[in-house]
C-alpha positions as CSV (number, residue, x, y, z in Angstrom):
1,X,30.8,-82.0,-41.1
2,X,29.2,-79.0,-42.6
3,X,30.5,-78.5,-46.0
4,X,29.4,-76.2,-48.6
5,X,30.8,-76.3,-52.5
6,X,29.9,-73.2,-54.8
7,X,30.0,-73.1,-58.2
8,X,28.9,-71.8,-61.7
9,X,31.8,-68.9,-61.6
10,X,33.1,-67.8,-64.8
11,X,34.0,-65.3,-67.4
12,X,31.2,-62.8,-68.9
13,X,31.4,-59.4,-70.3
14,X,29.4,-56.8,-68.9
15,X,26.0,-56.5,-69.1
16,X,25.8,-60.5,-69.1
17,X,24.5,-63.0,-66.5
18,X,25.4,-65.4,-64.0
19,X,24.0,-67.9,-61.7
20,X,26.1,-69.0,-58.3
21,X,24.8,-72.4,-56.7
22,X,25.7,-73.3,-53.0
23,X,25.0,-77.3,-52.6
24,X,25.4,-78.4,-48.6
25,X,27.0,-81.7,-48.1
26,X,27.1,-83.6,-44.9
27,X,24.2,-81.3,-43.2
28,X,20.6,-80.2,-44.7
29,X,20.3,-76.7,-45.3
30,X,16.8,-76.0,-44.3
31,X,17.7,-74.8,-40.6
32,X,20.3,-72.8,-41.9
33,X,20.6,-68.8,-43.0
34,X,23.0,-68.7,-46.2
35,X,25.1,-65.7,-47.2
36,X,26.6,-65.1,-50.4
37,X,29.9,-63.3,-49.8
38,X,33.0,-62.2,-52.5
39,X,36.7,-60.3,-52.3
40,X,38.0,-59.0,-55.1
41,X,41.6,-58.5,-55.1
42,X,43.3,-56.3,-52.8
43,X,40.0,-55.9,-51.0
44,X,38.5,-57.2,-48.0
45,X,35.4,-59.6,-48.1
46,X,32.4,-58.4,-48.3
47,X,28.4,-59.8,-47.9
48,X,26.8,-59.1,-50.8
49,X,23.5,-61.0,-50.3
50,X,21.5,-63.3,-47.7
51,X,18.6,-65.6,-47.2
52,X,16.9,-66.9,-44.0
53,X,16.1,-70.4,-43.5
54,X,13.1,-70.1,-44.8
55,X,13.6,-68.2,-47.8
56,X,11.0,-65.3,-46.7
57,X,13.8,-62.7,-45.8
58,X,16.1,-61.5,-48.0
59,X,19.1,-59.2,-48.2
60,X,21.4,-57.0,-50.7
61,X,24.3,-55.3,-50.3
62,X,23.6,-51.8,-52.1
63,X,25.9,-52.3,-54.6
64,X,23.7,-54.9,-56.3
65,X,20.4,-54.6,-55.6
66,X,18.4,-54.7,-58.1
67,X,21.0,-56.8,-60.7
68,X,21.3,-59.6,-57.8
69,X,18.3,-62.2,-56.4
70,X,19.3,-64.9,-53.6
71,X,16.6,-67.6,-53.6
72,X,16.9,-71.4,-52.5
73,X,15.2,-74.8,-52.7
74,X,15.4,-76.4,-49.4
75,X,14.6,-79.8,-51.4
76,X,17.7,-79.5,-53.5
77,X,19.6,-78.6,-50.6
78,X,21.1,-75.8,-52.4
79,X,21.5,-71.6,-52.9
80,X,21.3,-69.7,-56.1
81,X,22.5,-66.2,-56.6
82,X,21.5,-65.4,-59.4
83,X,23.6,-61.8,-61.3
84,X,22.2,-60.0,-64.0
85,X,23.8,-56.9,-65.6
86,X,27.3,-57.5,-64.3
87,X,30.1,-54.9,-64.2
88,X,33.7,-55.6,-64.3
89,X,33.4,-54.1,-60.7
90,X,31.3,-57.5,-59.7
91,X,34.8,-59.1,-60.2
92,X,35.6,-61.4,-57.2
93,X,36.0,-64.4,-55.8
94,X,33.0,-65.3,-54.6
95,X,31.5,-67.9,-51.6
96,X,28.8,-69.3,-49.6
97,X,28.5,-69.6,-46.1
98,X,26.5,-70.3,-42.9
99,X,25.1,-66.9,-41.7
100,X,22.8,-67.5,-38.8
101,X,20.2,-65.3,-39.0
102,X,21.6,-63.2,-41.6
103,X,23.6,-60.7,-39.2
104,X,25.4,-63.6,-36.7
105,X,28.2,-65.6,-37.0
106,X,29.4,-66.8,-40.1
107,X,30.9,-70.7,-40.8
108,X,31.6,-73.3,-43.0
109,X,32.8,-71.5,-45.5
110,X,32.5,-73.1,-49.3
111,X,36.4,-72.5,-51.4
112,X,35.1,-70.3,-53.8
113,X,34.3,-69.3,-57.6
114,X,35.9,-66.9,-59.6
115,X,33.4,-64.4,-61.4
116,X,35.5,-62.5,-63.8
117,X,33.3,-59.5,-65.7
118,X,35.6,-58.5,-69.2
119,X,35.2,-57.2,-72.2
């Protein structure tokens, strides 16, 4: 079963710094394309970043490119997203997934990890 668990949410004021890990369980990653997704309340979900398999294609939602970098180690079987310069608008819940190929389906959906950006 292909499970994915997120984690390293928390509270930071703006301006401050984050990093998200994605660890796969039960599967290895390496085939896989991972997205990095988050809703904020009363919102829709949204993509906000994605990696290929292989880690040599990236992509950003315009809202954070530039503050954001998606990067993983295949070894480690795991995802990083790492936030710099957060707003209180970066406020969501935010999760992993299996995006094949960056623009198909998406599965295996990890539960989540609140990033809350307060003064």
């Amino acid at each position: 079963q292909l499970q994915l668990v997120e984690s390293g949410g928390g509270l930071v004021q703006p301006g401050g710094s984050l990093r998200l890990s994605c660890v796969a369980s039960g599967f290895t990653l390496d085939y896989y394309a991972i997205g990095w997704f988050r809703q904020a309340p009363g919102k829709e979900r949204e993509g906000v970043s994605c990696i290929s398999s292989s880690g040599g294609s990236t992509n950003y939602a315009d809202s954070v490119k530039g503050r954001f970098t998606i990067s993983r180690d295949n070894a480690k079987n795991t995802v990083y997203l790492q936030m710099n310069s957060l707003k209180p608008e970066d406020t969501a819940v935010y999760y992993c997934a299996v995006n094949y190929f960056c623009s198909g389906p998406v599965s295996s959906w990890g539960q989540g990890t609140q990033v809350t950006v307060s003064s």
